[in-house]
Each structure stands twice: as C-alpha cells, then as structure tokens.
C-alpha positions as CSV (number, residue, x, y, z in Angstrom):
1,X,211.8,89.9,94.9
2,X,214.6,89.6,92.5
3,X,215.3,92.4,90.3
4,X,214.7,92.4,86.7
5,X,216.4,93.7,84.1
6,X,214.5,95.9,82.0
7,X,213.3,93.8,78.5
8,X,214.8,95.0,75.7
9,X,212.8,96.7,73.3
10,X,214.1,95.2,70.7
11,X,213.4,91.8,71.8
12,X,212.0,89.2,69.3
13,X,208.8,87.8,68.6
14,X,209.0,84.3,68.7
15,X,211.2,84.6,72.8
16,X,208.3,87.0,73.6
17,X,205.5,84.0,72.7
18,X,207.6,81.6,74.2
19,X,207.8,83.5,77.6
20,X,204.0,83.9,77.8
21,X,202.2,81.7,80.7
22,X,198.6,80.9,80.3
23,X,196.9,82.9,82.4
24,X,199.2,85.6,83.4
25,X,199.3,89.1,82.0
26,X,202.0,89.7,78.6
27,X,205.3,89.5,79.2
28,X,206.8,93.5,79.4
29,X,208.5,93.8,75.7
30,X,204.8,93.7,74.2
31,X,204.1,97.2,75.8
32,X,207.4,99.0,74.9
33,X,208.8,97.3,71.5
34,X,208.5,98.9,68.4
35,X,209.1,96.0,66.9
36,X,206.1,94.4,68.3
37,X,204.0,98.0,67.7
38,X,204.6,97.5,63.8
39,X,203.8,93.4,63.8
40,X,200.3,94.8,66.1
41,X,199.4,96.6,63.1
42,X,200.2,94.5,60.7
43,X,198.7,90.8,62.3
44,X,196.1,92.5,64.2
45,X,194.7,96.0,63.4
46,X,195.1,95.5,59.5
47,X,193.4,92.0,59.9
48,X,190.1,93.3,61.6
49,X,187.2,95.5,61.3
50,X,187.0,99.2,62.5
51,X,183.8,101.0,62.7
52,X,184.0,104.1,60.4
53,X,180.7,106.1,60.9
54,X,176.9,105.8,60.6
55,X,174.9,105.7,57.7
56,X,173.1,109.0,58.9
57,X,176.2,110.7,58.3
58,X,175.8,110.2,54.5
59,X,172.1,110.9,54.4
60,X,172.3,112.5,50.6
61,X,174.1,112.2,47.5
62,X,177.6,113.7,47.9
63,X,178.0,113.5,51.5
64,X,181.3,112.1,52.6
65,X,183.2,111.3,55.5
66,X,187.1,110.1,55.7
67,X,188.0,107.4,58.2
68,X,191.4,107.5,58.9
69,X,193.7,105.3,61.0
70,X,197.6,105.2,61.1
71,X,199.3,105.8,57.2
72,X,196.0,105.2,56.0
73,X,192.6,107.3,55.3
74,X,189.4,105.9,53.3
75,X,186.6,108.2,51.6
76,X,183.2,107.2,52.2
77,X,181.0,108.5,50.0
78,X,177.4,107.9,49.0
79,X,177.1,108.6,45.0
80,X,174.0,110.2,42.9
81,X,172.2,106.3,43.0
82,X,172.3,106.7,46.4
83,X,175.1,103.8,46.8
84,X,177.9,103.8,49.5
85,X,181.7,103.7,48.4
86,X,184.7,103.2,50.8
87,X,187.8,104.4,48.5
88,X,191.4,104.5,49.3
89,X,192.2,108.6,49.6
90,X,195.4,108.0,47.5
91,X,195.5,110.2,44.4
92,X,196.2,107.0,41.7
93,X,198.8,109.9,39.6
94,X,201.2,110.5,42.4
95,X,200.0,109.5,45.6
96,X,198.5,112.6,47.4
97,X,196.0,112.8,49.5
98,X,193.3,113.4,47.7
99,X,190.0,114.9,50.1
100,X,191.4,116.9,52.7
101,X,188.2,117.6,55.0
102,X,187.0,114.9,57.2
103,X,183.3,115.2,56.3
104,X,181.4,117.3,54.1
105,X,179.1,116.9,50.5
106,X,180.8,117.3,47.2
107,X,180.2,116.6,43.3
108,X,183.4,114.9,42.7
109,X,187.0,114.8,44.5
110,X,189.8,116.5,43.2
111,X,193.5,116.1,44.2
112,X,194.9,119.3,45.3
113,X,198.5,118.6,43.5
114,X,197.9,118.3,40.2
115,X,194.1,118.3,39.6
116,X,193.0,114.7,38.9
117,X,189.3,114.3,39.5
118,X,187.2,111.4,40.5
119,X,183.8,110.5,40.6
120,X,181.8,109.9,43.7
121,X,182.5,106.1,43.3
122,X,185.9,106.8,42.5
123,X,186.1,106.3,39.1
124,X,188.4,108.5,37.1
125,X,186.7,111.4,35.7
126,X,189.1,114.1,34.0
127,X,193.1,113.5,34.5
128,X,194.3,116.8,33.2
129,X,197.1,117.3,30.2
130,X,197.4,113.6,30.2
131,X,197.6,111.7,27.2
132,X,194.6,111.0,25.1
133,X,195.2,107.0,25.2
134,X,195.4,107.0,28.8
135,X,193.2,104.4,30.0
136,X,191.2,105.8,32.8
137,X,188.9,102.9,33.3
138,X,192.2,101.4,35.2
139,X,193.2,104.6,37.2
140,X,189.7,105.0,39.3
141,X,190.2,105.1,43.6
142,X,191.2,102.3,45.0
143,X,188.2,100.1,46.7
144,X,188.6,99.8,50.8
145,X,186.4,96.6,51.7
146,X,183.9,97.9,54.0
147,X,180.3,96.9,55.4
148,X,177.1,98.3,56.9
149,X,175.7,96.3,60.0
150,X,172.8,98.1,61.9
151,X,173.4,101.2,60.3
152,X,177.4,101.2,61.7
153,X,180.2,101.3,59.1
154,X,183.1,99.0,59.7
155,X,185.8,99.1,57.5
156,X,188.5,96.5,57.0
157,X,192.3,96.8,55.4
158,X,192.7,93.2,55.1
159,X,193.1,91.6,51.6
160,X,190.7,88.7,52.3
161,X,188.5,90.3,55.1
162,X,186.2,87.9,57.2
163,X,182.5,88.0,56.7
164,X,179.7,89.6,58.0
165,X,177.2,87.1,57.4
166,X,177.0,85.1,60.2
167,X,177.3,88.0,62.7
168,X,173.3,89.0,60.5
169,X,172.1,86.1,60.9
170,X,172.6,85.4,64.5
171,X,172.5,89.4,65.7
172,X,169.6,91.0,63.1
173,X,166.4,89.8,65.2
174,X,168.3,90.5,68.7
175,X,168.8,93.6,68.3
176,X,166.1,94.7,65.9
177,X,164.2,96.3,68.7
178,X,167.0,99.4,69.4
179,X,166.9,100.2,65.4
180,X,170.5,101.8,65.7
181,X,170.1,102.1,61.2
182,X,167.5,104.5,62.3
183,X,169.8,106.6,65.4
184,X,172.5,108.9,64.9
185,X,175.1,110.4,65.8
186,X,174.9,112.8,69.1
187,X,178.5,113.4,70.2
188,X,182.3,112.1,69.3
189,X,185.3,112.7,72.1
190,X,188.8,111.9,71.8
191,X,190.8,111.0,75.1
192,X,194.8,111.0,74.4
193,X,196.0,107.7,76.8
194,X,199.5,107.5,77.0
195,X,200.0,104.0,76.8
196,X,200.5,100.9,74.6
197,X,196.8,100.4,72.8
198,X,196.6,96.8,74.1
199,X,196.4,98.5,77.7
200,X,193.6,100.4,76.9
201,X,191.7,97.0,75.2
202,X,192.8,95.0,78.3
203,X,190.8,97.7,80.6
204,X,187.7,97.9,79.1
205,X,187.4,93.6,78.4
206,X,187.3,93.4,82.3
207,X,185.4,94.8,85.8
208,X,187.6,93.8,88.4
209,X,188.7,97.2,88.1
210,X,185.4,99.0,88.3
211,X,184.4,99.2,91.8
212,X,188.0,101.2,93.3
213,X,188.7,103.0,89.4
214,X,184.7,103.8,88.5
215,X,182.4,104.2,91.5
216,X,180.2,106.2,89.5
217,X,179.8,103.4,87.0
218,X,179.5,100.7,89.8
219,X,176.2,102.5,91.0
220,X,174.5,101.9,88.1
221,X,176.1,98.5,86.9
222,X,176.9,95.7,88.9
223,X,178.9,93.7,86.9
224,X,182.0,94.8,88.8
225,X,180.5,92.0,90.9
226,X,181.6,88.3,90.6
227,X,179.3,85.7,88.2
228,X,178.1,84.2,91.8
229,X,176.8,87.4,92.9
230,X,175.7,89.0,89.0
231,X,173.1,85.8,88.3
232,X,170.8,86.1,90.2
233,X,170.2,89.9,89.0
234,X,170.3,88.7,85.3
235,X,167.8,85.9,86.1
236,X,165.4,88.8,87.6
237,X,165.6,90.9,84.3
238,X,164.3,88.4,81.8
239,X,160.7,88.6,82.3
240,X,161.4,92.8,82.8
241,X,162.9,92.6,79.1
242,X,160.2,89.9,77.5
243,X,157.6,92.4,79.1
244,X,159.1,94.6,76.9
245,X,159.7,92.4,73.9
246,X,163.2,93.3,74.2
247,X,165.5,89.8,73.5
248,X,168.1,88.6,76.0
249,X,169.7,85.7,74.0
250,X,173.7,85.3,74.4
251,X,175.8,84.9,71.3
252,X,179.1,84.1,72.1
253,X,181.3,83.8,68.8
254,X,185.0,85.0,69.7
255,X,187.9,83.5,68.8
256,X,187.5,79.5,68.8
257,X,183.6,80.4,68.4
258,X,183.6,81.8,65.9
259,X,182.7,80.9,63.0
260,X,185.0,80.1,60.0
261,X,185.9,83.2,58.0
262,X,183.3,85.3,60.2
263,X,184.1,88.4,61.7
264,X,184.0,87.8,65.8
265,X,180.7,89.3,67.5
266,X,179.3,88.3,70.4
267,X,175.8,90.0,72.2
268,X,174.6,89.8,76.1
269,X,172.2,91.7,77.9
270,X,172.7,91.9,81.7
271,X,170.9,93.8,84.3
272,X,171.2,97.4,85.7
273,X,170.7,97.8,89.4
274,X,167.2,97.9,90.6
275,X,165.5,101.4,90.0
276,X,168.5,102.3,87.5
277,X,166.9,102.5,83.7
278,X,170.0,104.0,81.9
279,X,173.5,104.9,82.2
280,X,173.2,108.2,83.3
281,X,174.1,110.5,86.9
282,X,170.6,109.5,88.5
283,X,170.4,106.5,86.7
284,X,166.9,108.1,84.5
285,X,165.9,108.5,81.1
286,X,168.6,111.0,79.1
287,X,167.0,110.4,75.3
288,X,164.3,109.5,73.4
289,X,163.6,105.6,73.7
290,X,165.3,103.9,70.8
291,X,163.5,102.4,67.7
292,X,160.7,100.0,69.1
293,X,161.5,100.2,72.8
294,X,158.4,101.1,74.6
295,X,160.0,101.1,78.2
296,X,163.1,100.5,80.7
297,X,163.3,96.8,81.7
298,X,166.5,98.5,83.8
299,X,168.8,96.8,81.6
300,X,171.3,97.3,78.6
301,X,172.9,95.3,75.4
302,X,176.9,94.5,75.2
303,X,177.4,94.0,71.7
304,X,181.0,93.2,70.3
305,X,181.8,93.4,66.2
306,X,185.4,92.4,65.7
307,X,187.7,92.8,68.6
308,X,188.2,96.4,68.6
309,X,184.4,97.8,68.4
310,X,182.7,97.4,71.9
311,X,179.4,99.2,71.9
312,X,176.7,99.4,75.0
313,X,173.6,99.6,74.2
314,X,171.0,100.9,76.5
315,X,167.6,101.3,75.7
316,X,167.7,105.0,75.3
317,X,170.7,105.8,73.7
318,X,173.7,103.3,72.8
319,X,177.8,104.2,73.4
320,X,180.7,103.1,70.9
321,X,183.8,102.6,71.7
322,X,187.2,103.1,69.4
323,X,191.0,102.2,70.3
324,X,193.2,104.0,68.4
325,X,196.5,103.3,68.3
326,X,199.1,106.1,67.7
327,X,202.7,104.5,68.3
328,X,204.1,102.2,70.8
329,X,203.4,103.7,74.2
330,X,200.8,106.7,72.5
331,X,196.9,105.8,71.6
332,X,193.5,107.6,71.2
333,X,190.1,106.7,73.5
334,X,187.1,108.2,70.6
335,X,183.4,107.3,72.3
336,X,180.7,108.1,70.2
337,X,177.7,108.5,71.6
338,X,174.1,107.4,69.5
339,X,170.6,108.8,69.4
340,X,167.1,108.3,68.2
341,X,167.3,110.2,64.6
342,X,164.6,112.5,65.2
343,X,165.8,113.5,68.8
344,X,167.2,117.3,69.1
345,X,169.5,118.4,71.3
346,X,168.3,121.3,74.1
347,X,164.7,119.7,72.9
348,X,165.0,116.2,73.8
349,X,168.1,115.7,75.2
350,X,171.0,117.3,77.2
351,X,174.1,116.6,75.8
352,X,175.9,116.7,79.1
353,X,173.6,114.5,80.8
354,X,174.1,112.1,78.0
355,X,177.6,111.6,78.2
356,X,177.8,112.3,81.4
357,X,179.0,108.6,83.0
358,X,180.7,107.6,80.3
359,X,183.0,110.8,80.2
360,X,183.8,110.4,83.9
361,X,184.5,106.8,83.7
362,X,186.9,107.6,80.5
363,X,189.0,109.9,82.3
364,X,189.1,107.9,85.0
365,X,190.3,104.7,82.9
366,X,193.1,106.9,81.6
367,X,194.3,107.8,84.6
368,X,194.6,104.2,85.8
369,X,195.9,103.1,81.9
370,X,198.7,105.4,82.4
371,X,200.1,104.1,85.6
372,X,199.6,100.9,84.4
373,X,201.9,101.7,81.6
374,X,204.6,103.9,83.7
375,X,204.5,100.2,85.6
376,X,204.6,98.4,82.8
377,X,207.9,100.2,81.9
378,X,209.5,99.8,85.2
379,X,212.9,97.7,85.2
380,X,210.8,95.5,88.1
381,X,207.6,94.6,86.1
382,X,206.5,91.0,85.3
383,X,203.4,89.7,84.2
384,X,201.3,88.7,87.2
385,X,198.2,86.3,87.2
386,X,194.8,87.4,85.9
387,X,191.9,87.4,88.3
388,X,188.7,85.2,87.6
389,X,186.9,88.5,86.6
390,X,189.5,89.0,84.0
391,X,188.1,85.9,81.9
392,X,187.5,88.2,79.2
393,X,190.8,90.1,79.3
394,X,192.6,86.8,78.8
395,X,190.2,85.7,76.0
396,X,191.3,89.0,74.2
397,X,195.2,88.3,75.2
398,X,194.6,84.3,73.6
399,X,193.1,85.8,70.1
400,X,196.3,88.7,70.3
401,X,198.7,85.7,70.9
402,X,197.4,83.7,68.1
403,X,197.0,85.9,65.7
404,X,200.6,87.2,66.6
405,X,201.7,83.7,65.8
406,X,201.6,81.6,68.4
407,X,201.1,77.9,68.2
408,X,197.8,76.1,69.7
C-alpha cells in the first residue's frame, strides 16, 4: 500500500466533494477540518430539526426548559393560557443570557445583567431606567421555530424550516397505538465520544457492526443479520403485531423521498428474536405497556424525524437518541429513555433494568467510534468501500454530501 500523506485540515470544500466515490466512506479531511466542522453546522445542523424535550416536561404554567446546542440556547416555556413558546435566550438590551437554569417554573424571566424582564411568551415586560418612549412591543424574545410531534419537541434554527405536515399525516395513525404524548421522561445520559459527530451518525445508521461491537444487542435483535436472512423473521411478526392491533406499515421518506419542503421521517417495525418482547438483559417486560398496547408481538418501531433524531420504540418503553456535536474531533452521545406517564420508578420499573442494553451498547459504540477516529486521523487512512449492510450509512453520507453542496 502506498503511503499517504496526511490531508490537510485546511483543505477545501469543493476538492473534498470532488474526491468522494459513490459508495466508499468520506474522504479523511471531513473528519479532522475545522473548516469543514463550521460549514457541518452551518449547511447541516442549523438546517434540520433537533428534538428539545417532551411535552410532560412543561406540564403547568411557568414550567420551562432551555435546549441548548453550540453558541445557541432556546427557552421553552408554556405561558398562563397554557401555550408553548420556544424563545431565543438572548437578552434583546445587550445580549446576555437571559435564564440560566436548564429547567425549572418561573413567573417571568429576568436577565441577570441589567434586569430586563420578559413575559412567559417573551414579550417585553419592564426594561428598567429606560426611556419612556421606548417601544417595547419591538424588543420581546426572539421566536425559535419549533414543533410538537407525538408529544416530542423538535426545534429548528433554520430561517425557512421544513414542515411537519406530511411527517402527521403519514406517521399519526402508525404510531398512535404507543401514545408517546402521553409517556415521559424516565432517564437522560450523556456519553463524551471523542470523535468527529458524523462518526457517531455513521455508527448508529448501520448493523454490520453489531454482532463483533454489541453481542448483547445481537441477542435480542437480529438485524445485525443480512436482508436475506432478516425477511423471513419480519414476515412471521405481522400477524403477532395485527393480533395486537399494533401497525407495521413502512414509510420511507429520506432524502430523494421525501417530500418537498417536509422534514425527512421514515417508520419500520421489524422483529425481535423469538421469545424476546423488549430490549432489555432477559429480553422481558422492564415498563408498563405503552398507551394502547395490550401485549408483546416480540417486536419494536424504528422511527426517524429529521436526520439527527433516531428513536426505538418498543412496546414498553421507547429510546431517543441525540448527536451532539462539540468541535471537530469532540461530540456528546445523550439517550433519553421514555415511559408510560403514570409509571413510577422502584414501583413499576427499575431504572437499571431499563436502560440496561442500551447503556452497554453506548459504551461499547464509543469505544469502537474512537478508534475509528484515531484511524481516521492516521497519515495512512483512505475511504474504503461500504458494505451492503451499510445501505443506510451511505444514504445518510448522500443527504451530508448534498446538502454540503454537491452536484446531483
């Protein structure tokens, strides 16, 4: 094998999209630039939807929670009429951060420097020592666009963000049996991955990985196996779910799929092993059956909203996943785990045995993230081909690509 010399991190956009073959991994300057880091967040993260919280986190007037992500941080507040505000935390006097706890119930918001007070939808109420002809009616929070989809907030940064509508449409009825507006939720983590965030995307859109990295996840899932092999299974579960009235419609709408000015979403259910009703240790009941579910048909939901918001959802509790980027070779892995609303912890559920898989198989991923990054860096890497089990990884590389600019 030839040498290579190592990319430079300064490289440029447009050489790096011309260097990209179909079907091969992304060329070495994409992980390490900080060029490329700041055009990520710009073309990419900005562009998309992130999910901020559950409804049941603002259950009465004045509760709050602040959603922050890079340089930015949004206030998301439900008001005295019982509405839900996302609102820039940027004091509109000076700048300042305006609410400094991440979640909490409060009257109004004031700005710790120099005392200006909003409402609870962020209009201006009091700007102190100011001049009487100020015109407050102008000077109010900044707006964040934001929406609620089965009880999940997702907000947006974009100045024209894409549409929810036919994501409700298509998605309401299919998952209307797990009622996630009426769950809540039951534990957040934070894993610190020290690599590029595109890594840590990459991993989780793909199983060829699972059955050396994740043994404990390949006992209860088998789609570490190939589509040949996974069929049959999947053909075996639909009269288990329809038993159960539980939908197993496919919605693909990613990239090319998607609709015009839609948010990308796309739904599956596939099978669990035989005898396997959840993800959990033993592969048995850890929760209280969500919404309407009346049993196990030994099977669970992949729902996607946007490209960055991967939840599983199994029939008795559901898992979200976050990627959070922190700078070029730096991110965050946060999984939040979901409930029935009514289910009580030490009563219902154990919190350990809940989160049990999905903590091990996160560690585990970060483990094999890193020394993909650490060869990633290496003077010798270049982008190898993608395996037929990575189709989805290279679906997720084609929508990074164009949206990073490059031609059809």
């Amino acid at each position: 094998m030839t040498a290579h010399t190592k990319t430079s991190p300064e490289v440029s956009l447009p050489e790096l999209l011309s260097r990209h073959r179909d079907g091969y991994a992304l060329e070495q300057g994409f992980y390490t630039s900080s060029d490329i880091y700041r055009e990520d967040m710009e073309r990419v993260f900005m562009s998309d939807w992130h999910f901020a919280g559950h409804i049941s986190e603002l259950r009465e007037p004045g509760d709050f929670l602040l959603f922050e992500m890079m340089e930015e941080s949004v206030i998301i507040a439900r008001d005295g009429q019982g509405e839900i505000h996302a609102l820039a935390n940027v004091c509109r006097h000076r700048g300042s951060r305006v609410c400094l706890e991440q979640r909490g119930n409060a009257r109004r918001f004031s700005c710790p420097y120099h005392a200006w007070t909003y409402n609870l939808d962020g209009s201006l109420f009091s700007a102190r020592l100011m001049d009487a002809g100020l015109d407050r009616s102008a000077l109010g929070l900044k707006p964040v666009p934001f929406e609620i989809f089965q009880g999940l907030i997702f907000v947006s940064f974009a100045q024209e963000p894409t549409s929810f509508d036919a994501a409700r449409a298509e998605l309401d009825h299919i998952l209307a049996p797990f009622q996630l507006e009426k769950a809540r939720i039951a534990h957040r983590e934070s894993y610190p991955v020290k690599a590029n965030w595109k890594l840590l995307v990459e991993n989780y859109n793909e199983c060829y990985h699972c059955a050396p990295a994740h043994p404990e996840y390949a006992r209860a899932h088998p789609t570490h196996m190939d589509f040949d092999r996974m069929e049959p299974l999947n053909e075996a579960m639909i009269p288990r779910s329809e038993a159960l009235g539980i939908p197993t419609d496919t919605v693909d709408r990613v990239g090319p799929l998607c609709p015009p000015g839609s948010v990308d979403y796309t739904v599956s259910r596939h099978s669990l092993y035989e005898g396997t009703d959840t993800g959990s240790e033993d592969g048995k009941q850890v929760a209280p059956l969500l919404g309407d579910i009346r049993g196990f048909d030994q099977a669970a939901c992949d729902l996607y909203v946007g490209i960055f918001n991967p939840i599983l959802i199994y029939n008795d509790h559901a898992v979200l996943y976050r990627f959070i980027p922190v700078d070029t070779q730096n991110s965050v892995q946060e999984i939040i785990w979901l409930v029935r609303e009514d289910a009580e912890e030490g009563r219902d559920y154990d919190r350990e045995r809940l989160t049990w898989l999905w903590d091990v198989t996160t560690k585990a991923d970060k483990f094999i993230i890193e020394k993909n990054q650490q060869g990633v860096n290496s003077r010798y890497y270049e982008p190898g081909p993608l395996a037929g089990m990575e189709a989805f990884t290279k679906r997720f590389l084609d929508l990074y690509l164009e949206r990073m600019g490059r031609k059809a």
